[in-house]
C-alpha positions as CSV (number, residue, x, y, z in Angstrom):
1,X,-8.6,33.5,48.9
2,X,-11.8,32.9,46.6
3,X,-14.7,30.5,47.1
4,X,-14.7,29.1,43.9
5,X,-17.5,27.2,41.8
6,X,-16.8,25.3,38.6
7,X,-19.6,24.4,36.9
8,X,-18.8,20.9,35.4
9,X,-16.4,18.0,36.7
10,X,-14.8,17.2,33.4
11,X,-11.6,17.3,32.1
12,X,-11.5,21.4,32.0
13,X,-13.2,21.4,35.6
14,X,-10.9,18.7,37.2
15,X,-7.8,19.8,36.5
16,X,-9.1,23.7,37.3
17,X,-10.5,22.4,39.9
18,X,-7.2,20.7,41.1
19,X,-5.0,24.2,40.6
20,X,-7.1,26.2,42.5
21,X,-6.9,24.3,45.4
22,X,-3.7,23.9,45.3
23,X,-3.2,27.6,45.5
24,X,-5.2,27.7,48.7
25,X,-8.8,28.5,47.0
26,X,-11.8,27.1,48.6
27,X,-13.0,25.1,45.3
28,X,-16.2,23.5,45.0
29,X,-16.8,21.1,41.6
30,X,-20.5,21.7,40.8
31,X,-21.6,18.0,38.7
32,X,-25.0,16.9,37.4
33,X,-24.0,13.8,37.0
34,X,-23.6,10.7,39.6
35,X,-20.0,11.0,38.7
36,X,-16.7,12.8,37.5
37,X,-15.7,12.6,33.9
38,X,-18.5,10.9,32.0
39,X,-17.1,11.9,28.3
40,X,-13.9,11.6,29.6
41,X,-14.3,7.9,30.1
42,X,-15.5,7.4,27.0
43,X,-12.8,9.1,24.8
44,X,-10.0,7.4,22.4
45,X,-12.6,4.8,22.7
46,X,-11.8,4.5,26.3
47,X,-8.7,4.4,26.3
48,X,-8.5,8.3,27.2
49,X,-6.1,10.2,24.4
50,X,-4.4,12.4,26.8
51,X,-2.8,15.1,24.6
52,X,0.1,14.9,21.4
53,X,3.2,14.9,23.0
54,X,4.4,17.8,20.1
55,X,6.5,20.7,20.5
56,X,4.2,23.7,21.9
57,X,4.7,25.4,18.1
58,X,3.4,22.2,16.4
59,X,-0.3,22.4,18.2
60,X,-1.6,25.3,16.9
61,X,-1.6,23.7,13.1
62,X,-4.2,20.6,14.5
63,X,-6.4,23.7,15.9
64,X,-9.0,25.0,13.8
65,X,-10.6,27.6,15.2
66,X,-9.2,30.6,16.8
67,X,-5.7,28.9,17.2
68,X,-4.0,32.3,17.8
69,X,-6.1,33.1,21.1
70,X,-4.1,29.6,22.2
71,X,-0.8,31.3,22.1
72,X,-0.6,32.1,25.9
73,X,-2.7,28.9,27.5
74,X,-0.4,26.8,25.3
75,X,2.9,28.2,25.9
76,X,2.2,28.7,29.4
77,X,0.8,24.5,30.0
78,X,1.5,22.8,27.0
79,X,1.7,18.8,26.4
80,X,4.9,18.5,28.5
81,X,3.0,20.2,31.6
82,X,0.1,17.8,31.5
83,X,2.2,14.4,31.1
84,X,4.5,15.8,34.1
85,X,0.6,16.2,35.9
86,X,-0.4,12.7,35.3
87,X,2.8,10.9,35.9
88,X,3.4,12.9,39.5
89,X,-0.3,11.9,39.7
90,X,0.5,8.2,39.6
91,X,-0.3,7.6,35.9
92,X,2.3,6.1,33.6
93,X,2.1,7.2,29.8
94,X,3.0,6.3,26.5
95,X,3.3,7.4,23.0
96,X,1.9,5.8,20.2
97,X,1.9,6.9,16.7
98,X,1.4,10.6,15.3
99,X,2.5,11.2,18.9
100,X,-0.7,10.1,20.7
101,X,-0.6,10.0,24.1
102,X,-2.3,7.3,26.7
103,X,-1.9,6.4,29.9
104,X,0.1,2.8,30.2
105,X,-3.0,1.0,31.3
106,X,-5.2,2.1,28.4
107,X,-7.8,3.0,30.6
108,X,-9.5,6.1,30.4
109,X,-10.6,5.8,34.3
110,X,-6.9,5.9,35.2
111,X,-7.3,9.5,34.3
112,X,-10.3,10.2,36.0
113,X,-9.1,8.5,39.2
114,X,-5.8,10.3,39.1
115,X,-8.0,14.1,38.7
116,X,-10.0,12.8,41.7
117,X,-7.3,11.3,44.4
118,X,-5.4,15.2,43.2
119,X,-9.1,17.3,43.7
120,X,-9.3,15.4,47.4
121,X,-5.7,15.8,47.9
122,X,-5.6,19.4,47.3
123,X,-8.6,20.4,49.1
124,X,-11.4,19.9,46.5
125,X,-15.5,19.1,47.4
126,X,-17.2,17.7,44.6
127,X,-20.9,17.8,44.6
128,X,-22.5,15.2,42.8
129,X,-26.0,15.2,41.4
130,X,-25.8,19.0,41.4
131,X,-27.4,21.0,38.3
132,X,-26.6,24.7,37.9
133,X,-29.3,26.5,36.7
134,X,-28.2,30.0,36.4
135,X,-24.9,32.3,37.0
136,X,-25.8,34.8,38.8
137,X,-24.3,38.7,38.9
138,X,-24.5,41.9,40.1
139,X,-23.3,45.0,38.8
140,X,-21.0,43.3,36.0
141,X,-19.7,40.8,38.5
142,X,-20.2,37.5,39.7
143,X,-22.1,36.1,42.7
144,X,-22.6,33.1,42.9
145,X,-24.8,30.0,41.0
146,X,-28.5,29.5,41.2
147,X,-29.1,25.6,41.5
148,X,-32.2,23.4,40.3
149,X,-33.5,23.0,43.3
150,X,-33.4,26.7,44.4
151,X,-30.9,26.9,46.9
152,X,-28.5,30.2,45.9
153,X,-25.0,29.1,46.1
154,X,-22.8,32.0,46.5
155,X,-19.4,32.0,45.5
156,X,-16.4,34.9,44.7
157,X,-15.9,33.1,41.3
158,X,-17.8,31.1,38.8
159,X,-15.5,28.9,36.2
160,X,-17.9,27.7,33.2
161,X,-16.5,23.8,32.4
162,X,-20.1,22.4,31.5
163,X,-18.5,20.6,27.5
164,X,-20.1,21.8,24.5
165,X,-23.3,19.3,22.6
166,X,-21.3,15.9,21.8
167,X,-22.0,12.7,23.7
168,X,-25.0,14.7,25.2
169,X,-25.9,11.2,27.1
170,X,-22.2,12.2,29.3
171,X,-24.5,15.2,30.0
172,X,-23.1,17.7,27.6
173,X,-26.6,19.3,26.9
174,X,-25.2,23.0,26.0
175,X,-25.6,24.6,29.6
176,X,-22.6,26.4,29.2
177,X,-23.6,28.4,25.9
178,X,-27.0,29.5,28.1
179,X,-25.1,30.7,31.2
180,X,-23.0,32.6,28.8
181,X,-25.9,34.0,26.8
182,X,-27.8,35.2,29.5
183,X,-24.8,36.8,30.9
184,X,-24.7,38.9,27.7
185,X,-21.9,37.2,25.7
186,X,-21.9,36.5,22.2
187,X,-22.6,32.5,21.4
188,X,-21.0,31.1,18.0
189,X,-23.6,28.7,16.9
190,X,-22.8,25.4,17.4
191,X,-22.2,22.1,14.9
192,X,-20.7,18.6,15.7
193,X,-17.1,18.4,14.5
194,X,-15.0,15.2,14.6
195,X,-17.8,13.1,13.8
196,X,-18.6,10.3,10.7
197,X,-19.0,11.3,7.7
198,X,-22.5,10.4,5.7
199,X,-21.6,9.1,2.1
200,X,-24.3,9.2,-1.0
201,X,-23.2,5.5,-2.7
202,X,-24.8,2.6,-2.0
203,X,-21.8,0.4,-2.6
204,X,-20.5,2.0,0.4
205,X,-23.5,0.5,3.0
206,X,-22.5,-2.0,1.4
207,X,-19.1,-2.3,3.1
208,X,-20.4,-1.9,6.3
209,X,-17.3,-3.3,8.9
210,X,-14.6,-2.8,6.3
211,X,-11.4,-1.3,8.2
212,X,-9.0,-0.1,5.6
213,X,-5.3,0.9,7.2
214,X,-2.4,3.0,5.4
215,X,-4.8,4.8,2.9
216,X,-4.7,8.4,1.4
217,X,-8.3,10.2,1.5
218,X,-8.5,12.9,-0.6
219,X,-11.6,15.3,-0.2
220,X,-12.1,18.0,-3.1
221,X,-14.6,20.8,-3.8
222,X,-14.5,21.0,-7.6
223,X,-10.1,20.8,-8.2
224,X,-9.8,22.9,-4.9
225,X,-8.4,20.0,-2.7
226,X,-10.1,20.5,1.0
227,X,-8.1,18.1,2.9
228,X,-5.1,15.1,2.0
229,X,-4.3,12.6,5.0
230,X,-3.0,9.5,5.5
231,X,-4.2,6.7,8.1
232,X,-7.1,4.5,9.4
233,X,-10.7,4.6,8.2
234,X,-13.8,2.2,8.6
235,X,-17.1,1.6,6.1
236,X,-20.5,2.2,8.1
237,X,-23.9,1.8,7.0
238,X,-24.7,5.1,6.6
239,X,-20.7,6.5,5.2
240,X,-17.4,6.0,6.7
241,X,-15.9,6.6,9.9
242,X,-12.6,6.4,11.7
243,X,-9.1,8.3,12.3
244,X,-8.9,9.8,9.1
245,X,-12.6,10.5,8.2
246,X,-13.0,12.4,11.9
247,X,-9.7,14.8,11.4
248,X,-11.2,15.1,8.0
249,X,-14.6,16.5,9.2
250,X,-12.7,19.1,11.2
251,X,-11.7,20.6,8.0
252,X,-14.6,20.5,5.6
253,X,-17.5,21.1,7.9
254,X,-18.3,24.6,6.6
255,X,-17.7,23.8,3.1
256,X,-20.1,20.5,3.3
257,X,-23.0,22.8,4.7
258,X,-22.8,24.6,1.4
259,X,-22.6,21.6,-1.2
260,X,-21.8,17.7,-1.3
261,X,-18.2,17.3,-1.2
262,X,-16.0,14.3,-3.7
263,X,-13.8,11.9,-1.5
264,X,-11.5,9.7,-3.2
265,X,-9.2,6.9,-1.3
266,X,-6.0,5.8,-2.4
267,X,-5.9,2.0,-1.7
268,X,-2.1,1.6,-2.2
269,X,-0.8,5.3,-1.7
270,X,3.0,3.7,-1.1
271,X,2.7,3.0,-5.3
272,X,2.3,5.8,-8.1
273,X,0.3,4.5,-11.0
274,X,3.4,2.8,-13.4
275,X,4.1,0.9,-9.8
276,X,0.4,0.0,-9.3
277,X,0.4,-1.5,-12.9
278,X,3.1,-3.5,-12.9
279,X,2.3,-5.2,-9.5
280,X,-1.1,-5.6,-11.6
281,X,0.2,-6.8,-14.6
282,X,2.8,-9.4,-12.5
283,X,-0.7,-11.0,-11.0
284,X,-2.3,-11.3,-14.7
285,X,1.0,-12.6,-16.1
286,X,1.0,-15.4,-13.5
287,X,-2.8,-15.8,-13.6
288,X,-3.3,-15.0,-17.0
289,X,-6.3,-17.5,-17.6
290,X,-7.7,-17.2,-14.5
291,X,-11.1,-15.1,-14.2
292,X,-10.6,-11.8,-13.1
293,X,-12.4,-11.8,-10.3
294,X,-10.0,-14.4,-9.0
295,X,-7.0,-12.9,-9.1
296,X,-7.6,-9.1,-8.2
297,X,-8.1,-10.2,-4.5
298,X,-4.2,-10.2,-3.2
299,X,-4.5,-6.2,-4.1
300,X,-7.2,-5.4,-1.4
301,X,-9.2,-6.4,1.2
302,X,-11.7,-9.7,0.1
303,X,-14.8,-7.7,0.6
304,X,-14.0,-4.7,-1.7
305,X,-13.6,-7.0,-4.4
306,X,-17.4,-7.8,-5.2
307,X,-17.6,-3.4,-5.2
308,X,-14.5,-2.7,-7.1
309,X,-15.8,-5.1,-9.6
310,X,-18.8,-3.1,-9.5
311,X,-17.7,0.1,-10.3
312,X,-14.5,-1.0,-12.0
313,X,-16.0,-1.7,-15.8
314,X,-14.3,-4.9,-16.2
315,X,-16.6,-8.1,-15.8
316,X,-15.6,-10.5,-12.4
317,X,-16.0,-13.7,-15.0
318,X,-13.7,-12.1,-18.1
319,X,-10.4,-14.0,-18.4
320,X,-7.5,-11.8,-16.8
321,X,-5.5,-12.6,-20.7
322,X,-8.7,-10.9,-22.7
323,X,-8.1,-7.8,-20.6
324,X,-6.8,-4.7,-22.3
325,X,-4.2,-2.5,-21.3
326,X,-6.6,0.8,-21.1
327,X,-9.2,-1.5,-19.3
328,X,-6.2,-2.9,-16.7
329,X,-4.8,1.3,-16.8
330,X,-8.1,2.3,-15.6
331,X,-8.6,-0.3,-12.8
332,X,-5.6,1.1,-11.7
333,X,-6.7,4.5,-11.6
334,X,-10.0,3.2,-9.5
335,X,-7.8,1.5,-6.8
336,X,-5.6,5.1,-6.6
337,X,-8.7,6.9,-6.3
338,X,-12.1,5.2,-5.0
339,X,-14.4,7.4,-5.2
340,X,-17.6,8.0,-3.1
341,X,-19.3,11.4,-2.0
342,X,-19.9,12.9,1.2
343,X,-23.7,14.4,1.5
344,X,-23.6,15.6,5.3
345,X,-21.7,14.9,8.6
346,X,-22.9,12.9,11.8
347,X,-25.0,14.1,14.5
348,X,-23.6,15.2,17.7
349,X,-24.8,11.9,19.5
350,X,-22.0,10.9,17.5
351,X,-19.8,14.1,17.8
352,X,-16.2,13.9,19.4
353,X,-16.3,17.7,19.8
354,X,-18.5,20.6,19.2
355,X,-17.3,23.9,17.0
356,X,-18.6,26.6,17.7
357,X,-19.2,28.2,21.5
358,X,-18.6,31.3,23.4
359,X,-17.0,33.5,21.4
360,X,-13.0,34.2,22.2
361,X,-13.3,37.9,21.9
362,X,-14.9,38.5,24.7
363,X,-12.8,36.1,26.5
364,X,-9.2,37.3,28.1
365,X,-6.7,34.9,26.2
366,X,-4.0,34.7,29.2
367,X,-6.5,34.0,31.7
368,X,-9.8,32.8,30.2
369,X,-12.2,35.2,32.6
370,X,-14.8,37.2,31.0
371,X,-14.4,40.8,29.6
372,X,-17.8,41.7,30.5
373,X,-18.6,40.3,33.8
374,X,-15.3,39.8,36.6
375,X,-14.6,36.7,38.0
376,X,-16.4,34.3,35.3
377,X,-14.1,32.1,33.2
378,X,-14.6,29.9,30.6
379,X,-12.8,27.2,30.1
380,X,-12.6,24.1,27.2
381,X,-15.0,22.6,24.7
382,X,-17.3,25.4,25.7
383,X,-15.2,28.1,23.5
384,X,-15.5,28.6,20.3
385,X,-12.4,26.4,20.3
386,X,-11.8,22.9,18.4
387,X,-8.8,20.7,16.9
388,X,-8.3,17.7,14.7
389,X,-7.7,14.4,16.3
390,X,-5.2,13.1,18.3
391,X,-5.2,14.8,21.8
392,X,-5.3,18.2,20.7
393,X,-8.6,18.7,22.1
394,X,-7.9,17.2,25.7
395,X,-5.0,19.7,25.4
396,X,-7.1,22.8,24.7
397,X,-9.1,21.7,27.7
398,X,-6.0,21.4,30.2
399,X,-4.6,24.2,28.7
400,X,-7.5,26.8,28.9
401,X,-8.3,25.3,32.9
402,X,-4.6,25.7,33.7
403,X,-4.7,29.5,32.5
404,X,-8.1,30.2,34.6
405,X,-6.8,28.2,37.6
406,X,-3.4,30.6,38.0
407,X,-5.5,33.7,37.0
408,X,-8.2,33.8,40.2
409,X,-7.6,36.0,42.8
């Protein structure tokens, strides 16, 4: 059996960390910080998104980079695997929509708890306050880790679970890309991914706080549309934010780094326009000398009104019966397309994920160890490996740890 070192005690590193043992390796959990899972306490805003309880086909569309080198690590510990884990772990789930899952509680230490008590269990040490410095090798194979305070600590195999650049206060400062530079592999460069979006319009600042729900945001590049979803978004002071913004950024990263990008929101998506004016015409007809701005407010949230007004072309104080047909027509077409721009993307302070990382093809796909040096692994967000929203990530990260974990000899 293998003295094993896994550089990084978070989600890829635990539950690697927790297979190992199990298989009778002498594991050691290598962690800077005071203590286990940092980002992983903070994600689905602590609630801790465990994976999308999908069928194993139906991950690989959320993925959006590399999906195919997946294939194995998914079919071999997909999203029924993990919730079997955490349940026999003492953690009850559940399923929320677009097949989110969480643990019952809605506490992301739940998780974190249930990795530890299974780490002990099995056999585990963790090493707290402990900052690799270097993987060292020797004739194309691994020896052991370097650490910042000198000491050599040798070891059969090194597993790379340091995270990528997001959250870099949980201590995701981009070790991992360094240890597998100087090992001589190739490093994608990196950008933040799942993150807010920055939007040109000042009207938009000037929603700051507004949460819309069951909206349609379309994102185009000229009439080539980049990306159609439906779901939850919030105003910021510098763009928007939210559900659908973050799976959003996923897909138009490359194309924003290139050229501003035109969003547009439907406000009432479950209406086509001859639907959307006659629910407007039945307000005017029952309101008809009534000031516009007073009766346009049951269509929309309060505080979009002042801004649709705005941007709308028809006057707040103009009597809803001196309103023309082409003027009411076009305020329809606003509300089925609000329109803003998107100039840039958030940085990775604000990052879910990182794209970007060590690159797959020098990475065995079934197992995750190097093809250059024997008996290092990478495993997680510190691939060239990231998904939309909605637990795909955490299930690239279980996935990819699960396929290391079975593969060390």
């Amino acid at each position: 059996m293998s003295k094993v070192a896994i550089i990084g005690g978070g989600a890829a590193g635990m539950l690697c960390g927790v297979y190992a043992a199990r298989r009778g390796h002498q594991v050691h959990i290598l962690e800077k910080n005071e203590k286990l899972g940092k980002k992983l306490f903070i994600t689905g805003k602590g609630r801790c998104n465990v994976t999308n309880d999908s069928d194993t086909e139906e991950l690989f569309p959320a993925v959006m980079s590399n999906r195919k080198f997946l294939y194995s690590a998914f079919y071999t510990y997909g999203s029924r695997d993990v919730m079997e884990f955490f349940e026999e772990a003492g953690v009850p789930l559940k399923t929320e929509r677009g097949n989110r899952v969480f643990p019952v509680s809605d506490h992301s230490s739940d998780i974190i708890r249930a990795l530890e008590r299974e780490l002990k269990k099995a056999g585990a040490q963790i090493h707290l306050h402990t900052e690799v410095k270097e993987v060292c090798t020797q004739d194309e194979k691994v020896t052991g880790v370097l650490l910042s305070d000198g000491t050599f600590f040798e070891a059969d195999t090194v597993v790379v679970a340091t995270g990528g650049l997001s959250y870099p206060s949980t201590g995701s400062t981009g070790d991992g890309y360094r240890f597998a530079a100087e090992t001589g592999h190739k490093v994608i460069s990196q950008s933040p991914s799942l993150v807010p979006l920055v939007a040109k319009e000042d009207y938009v600042s000037k929603l700051q706080g507004l949460s819309l729900r069951n909206v349609e945001l379309t994102v185009k590049s000229g009439k080539k549309v980049l990306y159609k979803d439906f779901g939850e978004m919030m105003f910021t002071h510098f763009g928007v934010t939210g559900p659908l913004i973050l799976s959003a950024s996923a897909q138009i990263g490359k194309k924003l780094e290139k050229e501003p990008l035109e969003a547009f929101l439907d406000l009432k998506p479950a209406l086509d326009a001859e639907q959307l004016d006659a629910r407007i015409l039945r307000e005017f007809d029952a309101n008809h000398n009534k000031q516009f701005k007073n009766v346009i407010g049951v269509l929309f949230p309060s505080s979009l009104t002042p801004i649709m007004i705005e941007i709308g072309g028809i006057p707040g104080e103009k009597t809803v019966h001196e309103i023309s047909r082409e003027e009411r027509q076009a305020f329809g077409r606003l509300i089925k397309a609000f329109p803003f721009t998107i100039t840039g993307m958030g940085e990775f302070k604000e990052a879910i994920i990182t794209r970007g990382g060590v690159s797959v093809k020098e990475i065995q796909p079934s197992t995750m160890e190097s093809k250059k040096i024997k008996n290092l692994y990478f495993t997680g967000e510190v691939l060239d490996l990231d998904a939309v929203t909605g637990g795909y990530n955490l299930q690239i990260a279980w996935s990819t740890a699960y396929a290391a974990a079975q593969a060390i000899e």
